[in-house]
N, C-alpha and C positions, 0 to 999 in steps of 0.2 A: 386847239379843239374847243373852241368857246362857243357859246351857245348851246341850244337844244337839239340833241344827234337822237337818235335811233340806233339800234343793229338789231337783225335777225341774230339769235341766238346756237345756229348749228352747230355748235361745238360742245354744247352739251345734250344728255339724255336724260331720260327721264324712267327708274321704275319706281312701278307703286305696292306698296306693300297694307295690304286688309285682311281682315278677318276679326276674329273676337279676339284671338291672343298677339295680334302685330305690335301692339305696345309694348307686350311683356316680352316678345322676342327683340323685340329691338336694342330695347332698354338694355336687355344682357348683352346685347354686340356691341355697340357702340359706344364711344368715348364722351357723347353729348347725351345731358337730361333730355329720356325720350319721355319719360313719366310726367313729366308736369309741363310737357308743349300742347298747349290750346290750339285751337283752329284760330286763332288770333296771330299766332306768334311763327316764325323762322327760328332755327338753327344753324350755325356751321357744325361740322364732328367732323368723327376720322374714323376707320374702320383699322385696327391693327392686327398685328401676330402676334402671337402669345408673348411675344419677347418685346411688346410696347414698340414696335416699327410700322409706320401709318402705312397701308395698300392702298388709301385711296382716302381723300378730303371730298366732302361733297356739302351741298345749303338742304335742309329739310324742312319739309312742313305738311303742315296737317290738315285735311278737308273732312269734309261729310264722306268721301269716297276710301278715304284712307291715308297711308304717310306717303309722301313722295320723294324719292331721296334723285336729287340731280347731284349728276356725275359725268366727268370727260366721256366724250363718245370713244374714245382709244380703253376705257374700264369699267363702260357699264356692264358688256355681256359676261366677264371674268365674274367682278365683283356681285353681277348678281346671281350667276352660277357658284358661287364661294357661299353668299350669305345661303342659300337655298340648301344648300348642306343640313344646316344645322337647324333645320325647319323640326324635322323628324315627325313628331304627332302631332305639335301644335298644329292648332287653328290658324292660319297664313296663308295668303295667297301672294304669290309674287309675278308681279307683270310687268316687263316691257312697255311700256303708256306712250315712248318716243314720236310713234305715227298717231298718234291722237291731239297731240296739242304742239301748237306753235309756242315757241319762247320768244320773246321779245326784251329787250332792255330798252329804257327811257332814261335817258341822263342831263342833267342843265338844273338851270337856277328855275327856269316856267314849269321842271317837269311832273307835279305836282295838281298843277293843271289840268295840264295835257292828256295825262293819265285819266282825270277824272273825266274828262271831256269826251274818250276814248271808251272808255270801260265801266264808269259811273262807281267807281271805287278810289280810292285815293290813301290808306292809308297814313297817318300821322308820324309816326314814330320808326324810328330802326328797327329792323327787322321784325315790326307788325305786319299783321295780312289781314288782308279783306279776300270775302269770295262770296258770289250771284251769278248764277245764273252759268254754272260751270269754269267761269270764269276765277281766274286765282292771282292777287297783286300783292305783291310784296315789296314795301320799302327795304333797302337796302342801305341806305345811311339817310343823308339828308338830301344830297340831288338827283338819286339814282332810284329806279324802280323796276320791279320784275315781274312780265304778263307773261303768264301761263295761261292761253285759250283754246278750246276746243278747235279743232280745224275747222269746224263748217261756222263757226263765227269768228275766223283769223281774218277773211280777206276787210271786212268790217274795220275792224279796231284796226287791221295795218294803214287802210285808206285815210282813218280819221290819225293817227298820228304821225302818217306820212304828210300830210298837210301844213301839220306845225313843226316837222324836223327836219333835222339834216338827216339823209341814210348814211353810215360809215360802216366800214367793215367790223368782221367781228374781232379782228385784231386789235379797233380800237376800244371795247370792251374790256378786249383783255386790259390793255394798260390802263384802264380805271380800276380793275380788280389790283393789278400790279403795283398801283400808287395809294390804294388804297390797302396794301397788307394784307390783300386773299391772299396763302396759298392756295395751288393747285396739282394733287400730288398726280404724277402724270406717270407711263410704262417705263421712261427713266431714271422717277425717283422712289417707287416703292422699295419701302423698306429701307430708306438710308435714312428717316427722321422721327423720333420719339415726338408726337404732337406740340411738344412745348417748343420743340426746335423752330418749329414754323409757325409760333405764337398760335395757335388754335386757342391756348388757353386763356390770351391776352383777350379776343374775339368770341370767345364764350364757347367754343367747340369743344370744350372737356370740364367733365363736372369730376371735382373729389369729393363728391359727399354719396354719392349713388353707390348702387353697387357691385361687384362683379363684371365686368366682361373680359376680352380677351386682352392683354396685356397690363392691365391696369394694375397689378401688382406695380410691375416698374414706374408705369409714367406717377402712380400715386408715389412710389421712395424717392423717384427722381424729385417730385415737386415739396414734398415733406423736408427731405435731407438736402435739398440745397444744390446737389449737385451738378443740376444742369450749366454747362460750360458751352454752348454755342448757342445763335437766336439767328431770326430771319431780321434783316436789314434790309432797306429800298436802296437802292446805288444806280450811278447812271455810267454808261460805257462808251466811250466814246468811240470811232470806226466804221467801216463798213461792213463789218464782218458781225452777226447775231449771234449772241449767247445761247446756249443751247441747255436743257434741263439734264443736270447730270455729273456737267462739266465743272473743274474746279476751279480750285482759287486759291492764291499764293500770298505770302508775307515773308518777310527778312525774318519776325521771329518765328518761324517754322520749318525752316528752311526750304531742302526738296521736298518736304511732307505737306500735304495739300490743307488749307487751312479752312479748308469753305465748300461749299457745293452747289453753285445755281441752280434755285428752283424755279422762275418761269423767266424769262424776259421776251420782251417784245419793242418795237421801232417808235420813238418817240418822235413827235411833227417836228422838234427842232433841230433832229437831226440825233445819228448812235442812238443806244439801245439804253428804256431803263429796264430795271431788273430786280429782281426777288433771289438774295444769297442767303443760305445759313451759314453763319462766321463763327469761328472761334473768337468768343466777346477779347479775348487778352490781343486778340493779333489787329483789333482796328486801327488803333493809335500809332503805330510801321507799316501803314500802306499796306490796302491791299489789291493783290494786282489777277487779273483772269488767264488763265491757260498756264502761266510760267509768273517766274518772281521778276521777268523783265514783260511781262504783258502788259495791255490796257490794263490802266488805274482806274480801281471802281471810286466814282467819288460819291459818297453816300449821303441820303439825301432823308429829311425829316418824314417820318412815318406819322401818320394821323393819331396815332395812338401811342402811348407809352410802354416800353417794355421794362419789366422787372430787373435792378442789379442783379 
């Protein structure tokens, strides 16, 4: 998958949250500094239960319109029928924005360019944002970028970055999120990982300086005392058969007790599946294997970023 690709983004949604108090209410739900995100900047966060187990990982950010928090199409309606609960008298309004704008992903070494050629924004830096003219771009690392456009100026910008890319599906999106250490908490893994389990905290999605929201008691003693004992690893699976979110994962030192839990994978060009596991950090070094402790061997592979002893 070399060079400058494209994908329509329909795998995820979009709602927007405005009003006078959307800062304030957010800030208390979520796991990521809602208080001091500009119209400048992105976030990753997590939304949990009071018992610090993430319902849903989402990218946020901020316009003249309000915060936009994108999420799996399979947990936008849930999660924002959840968050909408806790609204009560604030000042918030919570919209559905999905039929309103086209998502797009730009990924490649030109794509920097292309983007600006496209949209006449281009962002610099990791998760900075530009936005004109309804338009909303978000760098995402260094080769990767994210167009959020109004529909009635999609076919536009899709014309002029159709010109200079490849289209690929949105699968292969995923596995640039997948190689790059997104999670993505999906309807099979809510609720089986404290944030730090899927390094959200490694990728800035959980602040310990903020205050209050719903389970941060825990994920804050887990990160203070040390405790956390399992992390998200990239690994690749070799076979014809796909990993599925949910599904576990085995080691000699664990025995029939499952040591791991796949959270996304998808079809890699060279063939088998890579993938996104949370492992018991002690059981790497004995093999660890998918379905059974005689399954495909995950053989694991360098994450872009470092994760903590």
């Amino acid at each position: 998958m070399s060079g400058l690709i494209f994908s329509p983004l329909g795998q995820y949604e979009l709602v927007r949250f405005s009003g006078d108090d959307a800062q304030t209410f957010l800030h208390a739900q979520l796991s990521c500094d809602v208080a001091t995100l500009t119209q400048g900047a992105s976030t990753y966060g997590a939304y949990c239960t009071p018992k610090g187990r993430a319902l849903a990982s989402f990218l946020l950010w901020r316009s003249g319109e309000g915060y936009f928090m994108q999420l799996p199409s399979s947990l936008r309606e849930p999660i924002q029928k959840q968050l909408t609960k806790f609204i009560l008298r604030a000042k918030v309004k919570v919209a559905n924005v999905t039929d309103d704008f086209a998502l797009i992903g730009v990924a490649g070494p030109e794509a920097s360019a292309l983007v600006l050629k496209a949209t006449g924004l281009a962002p610099n830096t990791a998760h900075s944002v530009e936005h004109a003219s309804g338009i909303t771009v978000i760098r995402l690392d260094e080769d990767r970028y994210e167009i959020a456009v109004p529909r009635n100026k999609a076919a536009a910008v899709m014309e002029t970055i159709a010109a200079g890319a490849e289209k690929t599906r949105p699968e292969s999106w995923d596995l640039l999120d997948i190689r790059a250490g997104i999670p993505v908490i999906t309807p099979a893994t809510q609720e089986a990982f404290v944030p730090q389990m899927v390094n959200l905290d490694v990728i800035g999605g959980v602040s310990f300086d903020k205050g209050c929201y719903p389970g941060q008691e825990i994920v804050a003693r887990m990160h203070y005392r040390g405790t956390l004992k399992q992390r998200m690893y990239l690994a690749h699976v070799d076979g014809p058969e796909q990993p599925q979110p949910g599904e576990k994962v085995y080691s000699a030192a664990f025995g029939e007790q499952a040591c791991g839990t796949i959270v996304n994978a998808t079809q890699s060009p060279a063939g088998g599946f890579d993938a996104l596991a949370v492992i018991q950090t002690a059981s790497r070094k004995d093999g660890v294997h998918w379905k059974s402790q005689d399954g495909p061997a995950l053989q694991f592979l360098p994450l872009p970023y470092s994760i903590p002893d």
